[in-house]
Every structure is written in structure tokens, then in C-alpha cells.
Short mmCIF file of the C-alpha atoms (twelve columns), coordinates in Angstrom:
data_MODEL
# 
_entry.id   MODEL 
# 
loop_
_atom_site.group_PDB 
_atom_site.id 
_atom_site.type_symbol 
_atom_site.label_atom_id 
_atom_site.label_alt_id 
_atom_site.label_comp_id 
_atom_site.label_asym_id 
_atom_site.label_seq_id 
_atom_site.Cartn_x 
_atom_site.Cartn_y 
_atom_site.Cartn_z 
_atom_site.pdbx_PDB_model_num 
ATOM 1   C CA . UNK A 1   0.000   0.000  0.000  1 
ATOM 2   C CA . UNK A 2   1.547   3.230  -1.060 1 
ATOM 3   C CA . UNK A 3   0.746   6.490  0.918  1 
ATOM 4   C CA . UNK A 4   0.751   9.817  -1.428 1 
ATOM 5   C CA . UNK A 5   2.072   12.487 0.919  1 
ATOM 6   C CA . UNK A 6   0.618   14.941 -1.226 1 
ATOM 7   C CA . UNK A 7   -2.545  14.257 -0.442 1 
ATOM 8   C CA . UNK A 8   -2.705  13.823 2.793  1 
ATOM 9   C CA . UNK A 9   -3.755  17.092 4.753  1 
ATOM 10  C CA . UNK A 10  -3.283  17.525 8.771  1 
ATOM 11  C CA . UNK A 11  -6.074  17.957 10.444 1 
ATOM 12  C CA . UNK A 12  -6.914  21.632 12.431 1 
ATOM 13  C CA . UNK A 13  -6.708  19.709 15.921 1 
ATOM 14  C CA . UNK A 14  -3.220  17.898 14.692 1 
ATOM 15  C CA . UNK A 15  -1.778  21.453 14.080 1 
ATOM 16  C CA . UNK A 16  -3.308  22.790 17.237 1 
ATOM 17  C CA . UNK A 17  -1.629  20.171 19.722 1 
ATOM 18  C CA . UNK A 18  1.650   20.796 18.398 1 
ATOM 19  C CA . UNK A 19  1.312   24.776 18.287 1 
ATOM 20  C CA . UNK A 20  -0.406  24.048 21.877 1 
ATOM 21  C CA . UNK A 21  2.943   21.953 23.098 1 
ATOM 22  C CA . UNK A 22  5.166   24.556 21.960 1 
ATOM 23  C CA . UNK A 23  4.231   27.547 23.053 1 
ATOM 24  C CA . UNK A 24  3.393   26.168 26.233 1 
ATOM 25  C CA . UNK A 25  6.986   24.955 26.084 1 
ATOM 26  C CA . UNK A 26  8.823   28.580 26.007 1 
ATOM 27  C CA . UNK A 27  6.631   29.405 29.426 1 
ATOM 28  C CA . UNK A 28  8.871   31.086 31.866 1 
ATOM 29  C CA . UNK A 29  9.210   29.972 35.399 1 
ATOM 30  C CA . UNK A 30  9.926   31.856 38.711 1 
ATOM 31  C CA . UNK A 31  8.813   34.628 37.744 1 
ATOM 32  C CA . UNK A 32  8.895   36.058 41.072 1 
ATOM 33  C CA . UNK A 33  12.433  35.417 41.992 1 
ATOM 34  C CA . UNK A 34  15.436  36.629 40.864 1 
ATOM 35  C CA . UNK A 35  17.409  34.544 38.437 1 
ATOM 36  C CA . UNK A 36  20.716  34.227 36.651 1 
ATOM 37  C CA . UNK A 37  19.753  32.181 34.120 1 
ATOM 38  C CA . UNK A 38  16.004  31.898 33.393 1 
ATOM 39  C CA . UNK A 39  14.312  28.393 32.780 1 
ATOM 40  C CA . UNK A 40  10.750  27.627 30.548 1 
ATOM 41  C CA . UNK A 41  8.485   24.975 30.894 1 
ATOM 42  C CA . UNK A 42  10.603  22.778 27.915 1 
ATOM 43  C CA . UNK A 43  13.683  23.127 30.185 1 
ATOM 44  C CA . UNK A 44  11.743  21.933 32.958 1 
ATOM 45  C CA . UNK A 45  10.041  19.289 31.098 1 
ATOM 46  C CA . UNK A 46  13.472  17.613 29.919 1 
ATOM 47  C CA . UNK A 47  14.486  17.986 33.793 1 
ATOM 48  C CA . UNK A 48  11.137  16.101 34.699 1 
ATOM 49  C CA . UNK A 49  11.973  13.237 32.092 1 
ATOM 50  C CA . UNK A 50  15.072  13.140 33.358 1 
ATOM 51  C CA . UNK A 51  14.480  12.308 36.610 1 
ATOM 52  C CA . UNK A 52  11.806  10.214 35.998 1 
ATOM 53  C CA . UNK A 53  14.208  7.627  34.059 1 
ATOM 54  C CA . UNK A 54  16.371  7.611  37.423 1 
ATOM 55  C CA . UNK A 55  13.139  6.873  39.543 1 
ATOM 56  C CA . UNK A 56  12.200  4.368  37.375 1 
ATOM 57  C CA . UNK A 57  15.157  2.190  37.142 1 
ATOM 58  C CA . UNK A 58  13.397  -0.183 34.310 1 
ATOM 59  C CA . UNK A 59  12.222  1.998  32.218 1 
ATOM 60  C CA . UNK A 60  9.571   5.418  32.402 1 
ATOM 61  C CA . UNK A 61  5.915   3.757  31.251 1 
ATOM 62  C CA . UNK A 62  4.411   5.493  28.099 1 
ATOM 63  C CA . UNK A 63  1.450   7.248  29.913 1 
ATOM 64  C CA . UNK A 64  3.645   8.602  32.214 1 
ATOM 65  C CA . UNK A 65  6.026   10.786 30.040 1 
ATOM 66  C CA . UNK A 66  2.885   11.938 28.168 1 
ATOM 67  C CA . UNK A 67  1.860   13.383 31.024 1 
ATOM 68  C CA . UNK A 68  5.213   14.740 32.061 1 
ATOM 69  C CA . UNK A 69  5.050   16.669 28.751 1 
ATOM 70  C CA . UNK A 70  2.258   17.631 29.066 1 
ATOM 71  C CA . UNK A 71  2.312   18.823 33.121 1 
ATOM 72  C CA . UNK A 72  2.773   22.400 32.641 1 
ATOM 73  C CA . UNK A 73  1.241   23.277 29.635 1 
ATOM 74  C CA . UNK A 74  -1.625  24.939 30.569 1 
ATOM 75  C CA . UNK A 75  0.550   27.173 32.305 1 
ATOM 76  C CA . UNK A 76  0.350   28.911 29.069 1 
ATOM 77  C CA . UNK A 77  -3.035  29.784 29.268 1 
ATOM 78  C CA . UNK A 78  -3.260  30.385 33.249 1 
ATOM 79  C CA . UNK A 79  0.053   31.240 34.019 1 
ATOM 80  C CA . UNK A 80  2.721   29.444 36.351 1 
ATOM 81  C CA . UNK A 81  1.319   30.291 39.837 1 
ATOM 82  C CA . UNK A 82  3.504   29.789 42.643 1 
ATOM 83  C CA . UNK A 83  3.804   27.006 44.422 1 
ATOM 84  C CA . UNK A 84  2.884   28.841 47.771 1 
ATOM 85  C CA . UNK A 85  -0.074  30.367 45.968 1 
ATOM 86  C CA . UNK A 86  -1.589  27.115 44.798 1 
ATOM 87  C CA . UNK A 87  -0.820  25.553 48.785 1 
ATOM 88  C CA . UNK A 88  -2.517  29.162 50.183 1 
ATOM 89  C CA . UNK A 89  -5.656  28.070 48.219 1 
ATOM 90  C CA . UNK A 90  -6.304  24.932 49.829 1 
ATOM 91  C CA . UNK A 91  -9.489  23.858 48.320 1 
ATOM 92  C CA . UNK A 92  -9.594  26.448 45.787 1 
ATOM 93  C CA . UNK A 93  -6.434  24.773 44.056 1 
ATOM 94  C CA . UNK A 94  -7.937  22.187 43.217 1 
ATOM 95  C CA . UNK A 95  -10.010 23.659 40.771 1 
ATOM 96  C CA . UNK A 96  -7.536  24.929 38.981 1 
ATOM 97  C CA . UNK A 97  -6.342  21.649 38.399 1 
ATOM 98  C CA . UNK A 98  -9.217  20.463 37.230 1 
ATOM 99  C CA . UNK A 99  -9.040  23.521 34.356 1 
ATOM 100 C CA . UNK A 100 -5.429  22.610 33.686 1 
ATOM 101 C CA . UNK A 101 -6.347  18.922 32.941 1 
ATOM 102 C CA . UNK A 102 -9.538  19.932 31.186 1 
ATOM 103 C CA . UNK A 103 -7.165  22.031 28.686 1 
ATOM 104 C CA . UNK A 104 -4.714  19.276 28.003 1 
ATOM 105 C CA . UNK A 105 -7.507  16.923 27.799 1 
ATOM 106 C CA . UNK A 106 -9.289  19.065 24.955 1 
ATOM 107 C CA . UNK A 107 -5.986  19.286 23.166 1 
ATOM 108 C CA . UNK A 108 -5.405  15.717 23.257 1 
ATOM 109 C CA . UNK A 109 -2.470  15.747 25.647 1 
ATOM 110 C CA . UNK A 110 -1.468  14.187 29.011 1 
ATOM 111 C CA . UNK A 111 -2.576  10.648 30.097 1 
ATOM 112 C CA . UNK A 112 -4.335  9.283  33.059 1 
ATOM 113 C CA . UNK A 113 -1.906  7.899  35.995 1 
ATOM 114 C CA . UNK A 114 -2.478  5.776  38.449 1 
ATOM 115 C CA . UNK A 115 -1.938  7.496  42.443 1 
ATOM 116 C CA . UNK A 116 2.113   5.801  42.411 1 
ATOM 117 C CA . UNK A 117 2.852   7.177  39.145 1 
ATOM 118 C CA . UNK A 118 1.390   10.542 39.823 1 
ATOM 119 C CA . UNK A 119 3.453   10.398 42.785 1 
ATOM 120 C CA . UNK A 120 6.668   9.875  40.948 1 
ATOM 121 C CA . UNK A 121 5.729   12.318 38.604 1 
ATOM 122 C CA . UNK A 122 5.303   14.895 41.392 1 
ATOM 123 C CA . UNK A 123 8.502   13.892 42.734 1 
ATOM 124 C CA . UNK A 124 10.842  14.245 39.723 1 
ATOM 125 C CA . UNK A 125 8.978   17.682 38.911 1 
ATOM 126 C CA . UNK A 126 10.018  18.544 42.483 1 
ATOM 127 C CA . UNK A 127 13.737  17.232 42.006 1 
ATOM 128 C CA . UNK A 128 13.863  19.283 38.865 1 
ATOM 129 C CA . UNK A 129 13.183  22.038 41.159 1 
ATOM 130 C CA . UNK A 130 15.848  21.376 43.325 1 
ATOM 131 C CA . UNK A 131 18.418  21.292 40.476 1 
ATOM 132 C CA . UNK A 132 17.077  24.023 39.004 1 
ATOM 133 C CA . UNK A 133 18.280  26.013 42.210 1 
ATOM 134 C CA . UNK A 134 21.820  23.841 42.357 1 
ATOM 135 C CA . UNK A 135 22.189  25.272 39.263 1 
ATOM 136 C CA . UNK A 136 21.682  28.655 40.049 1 
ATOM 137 C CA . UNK A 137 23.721  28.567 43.050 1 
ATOM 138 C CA . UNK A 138 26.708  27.489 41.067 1 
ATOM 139 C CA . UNK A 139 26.218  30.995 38.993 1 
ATOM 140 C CA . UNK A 140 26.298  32.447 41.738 1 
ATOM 141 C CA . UNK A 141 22.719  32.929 43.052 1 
ATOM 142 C CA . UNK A 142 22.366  32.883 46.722 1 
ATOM 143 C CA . UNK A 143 18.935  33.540 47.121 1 
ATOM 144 C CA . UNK A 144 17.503  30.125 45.610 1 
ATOM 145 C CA . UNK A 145 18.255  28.706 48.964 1 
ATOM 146 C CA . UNK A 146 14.567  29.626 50.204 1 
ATOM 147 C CA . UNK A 147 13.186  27.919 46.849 1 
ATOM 148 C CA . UNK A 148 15.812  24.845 46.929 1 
ATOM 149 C CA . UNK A 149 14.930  24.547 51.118 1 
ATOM 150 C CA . UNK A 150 11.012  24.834 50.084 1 
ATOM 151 C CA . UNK A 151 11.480  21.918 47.523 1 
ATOM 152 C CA . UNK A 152 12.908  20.260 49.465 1 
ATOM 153 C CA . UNK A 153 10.375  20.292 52.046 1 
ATOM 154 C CA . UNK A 154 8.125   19.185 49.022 1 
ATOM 155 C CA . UNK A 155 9.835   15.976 48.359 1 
ATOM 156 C CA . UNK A 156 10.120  14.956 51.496 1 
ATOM 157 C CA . UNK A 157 6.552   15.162 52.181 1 
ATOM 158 C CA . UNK A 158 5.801   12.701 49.452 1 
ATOM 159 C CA . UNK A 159 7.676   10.178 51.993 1 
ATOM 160 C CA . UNK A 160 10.610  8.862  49.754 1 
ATOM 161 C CA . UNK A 161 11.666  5.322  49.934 1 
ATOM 162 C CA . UNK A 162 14.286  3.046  48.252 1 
ATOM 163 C CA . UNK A 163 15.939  4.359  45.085 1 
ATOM 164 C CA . UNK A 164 14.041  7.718  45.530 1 
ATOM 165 C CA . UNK A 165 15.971  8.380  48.912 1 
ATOM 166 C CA . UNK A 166 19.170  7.987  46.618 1 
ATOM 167 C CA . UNK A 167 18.168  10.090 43.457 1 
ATOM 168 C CA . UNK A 168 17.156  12.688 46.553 1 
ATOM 169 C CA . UNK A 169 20.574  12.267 48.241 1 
ATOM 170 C CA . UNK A 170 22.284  12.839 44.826 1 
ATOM 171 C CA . UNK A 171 20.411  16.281 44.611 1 
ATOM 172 C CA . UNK A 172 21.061  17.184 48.363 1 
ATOM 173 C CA . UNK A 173 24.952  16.446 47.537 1 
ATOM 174 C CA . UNK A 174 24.955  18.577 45.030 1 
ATOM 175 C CA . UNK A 175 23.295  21.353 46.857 1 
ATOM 176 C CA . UNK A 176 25.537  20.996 49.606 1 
ATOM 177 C CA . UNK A 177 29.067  20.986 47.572 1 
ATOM 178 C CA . UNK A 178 28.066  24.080 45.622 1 
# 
């Protein structure tokens, strides 16, 4: 069976999801701190992934790197609100992330994840955080130690165990020889 390229025509929705993924891509985070070198949402995301193939030693399942593309996207639309924002909401929060995964949803991105994987998802977005503020220490940045120490605080409350508490370790290491 041969396929005649020119032809073939992608569809509206096929050109939306990848506009969608891209410019939700060049989002800039911490916007309300002070930083040498400035980080989007596609730096993050490759910081996510990264992480996630070191918390799961044999191999990252599909569903969850769709969704670890497709985490932050919707920041695009309502902005990347501060962590201690969203936790200042308390209930209120929660509807936003019921917007965020209604947007991805209608663009045909992110996947659903079971509670573990959601929680190792939340963890290597929180370890990318931590990095993130290694990194900017080792420009010379001094005030990420609030962010890194709130992190921190993060990923410890989602109780880490086995080869987390060494990918965690790894991080703190870092933090601490810089």
C-alpha cells in the first residue's frame, strides 16, 4: 500500500496540539524570583523526564512521560502560579487543576496515571526544582536557597523510599558541595 504524501492534509486539531505543546513549552518559570539564568516549561520538562528515568530504574511507562510533557502546559493559558499560591488556596487549588487537565484533555495531551505514578511524577517535577536552584547557586545565586529549602520540604513530604531516597541524596549532595 503506497501512501501519497501529497494528499494527505493535517487535520486543524493535529496542528493545534503541536502549536499548543510549543508555546506552552517557552513558558517562563519563577517569575517572582530573581534569576541568573532563566528556565521555561521545555527546560523543565526535559528535567522532569530526566528524573523520571532515574526513579524508574526499568524503564519510564508510556502514559507517564505523556503526562510529564504535558504537566505544565496549561501554564500557558493560566500562568505558572507559585507554588505557595496554589498551597494558600487549599481547596480552591484544586479547581484549577481540574481547568489545567480539562485544557490538556481538549488538546489531546497528558494521560491518566495511576496514584504511584502521579506520585513519581510529582517527585521528579520537584527534584527538577531542586536542580534548578543547584544550578543557580553554582552561577552564583544565593537567594535560591529559600526555593531549593522549600522543595525540598516538598519531596520529602511525598515520603521517599528506596531508590528515591538515593536520586534525593544525589540532589542534596549537590546542593551541599556548591
Amino acid at each position: 500500500m503506497s501512501i501519497h504524501v501529497n494528499a494527505m492534509k493535517p487535520t486543524f486539531e493535529m496542528m493545534d496540539r503541536i502549536l499548543y505543546a510549543y508555546q506552552g513549552a517557552a513558558v517562563q518559570r519563577y517569575h517572582t524570583w530573581r534569576t541568573i539564568k532563566p528556565q521555561d516549561v521545555g527546560q523543565h520538562t526535559y528535567g522532569v523526564i530526566f528524573f523520571l528515568t532515574q526513579l524508574y530504574p526499568n524503564g519510564v511507562p508510556n502514559g507517564v512521560l505523556l503526562e510529564a510533557i504535558a504537566h505544565d502546559l496549561p501554564e500557558q493559558k493560566y500562568g505558572d502560579i507559585p507554588a505557595p499560591a496554589k498551597r494558600a488556596l487549599n481547596g480552591s487549588a484544586y479547581r484549577l487543576q481540574e481547568l489545567e487537565d480539562e485544557l490538556n484533555s481538549a488538546q489531546g495531551m497528558g494521560s491518566p496515571l495511576s496514584q504511584g505514578d502521579k506520585r513519581l511524577l510529582k517527585m521528579a517535577d520537584v527534584l527538577d526544582g531542586m536542580m534548578y536552584c543547584v544550578q543557580e547557586k553554582i552561577l552564583g545565586n544565593l537567594n535560591m536557597g529559600i526555593v531549593y529549602h522549600r522543595f525540598h520540604s516538598y519531596v520529602q513530604e511525598l515520603e521517599p523510599k528506596g531508590v528515591e531516597l538515593l536520586v534525593i541524596l544525589a540532589v542534596e549532595s549537590l546542593w551541599e558541595r556548591t
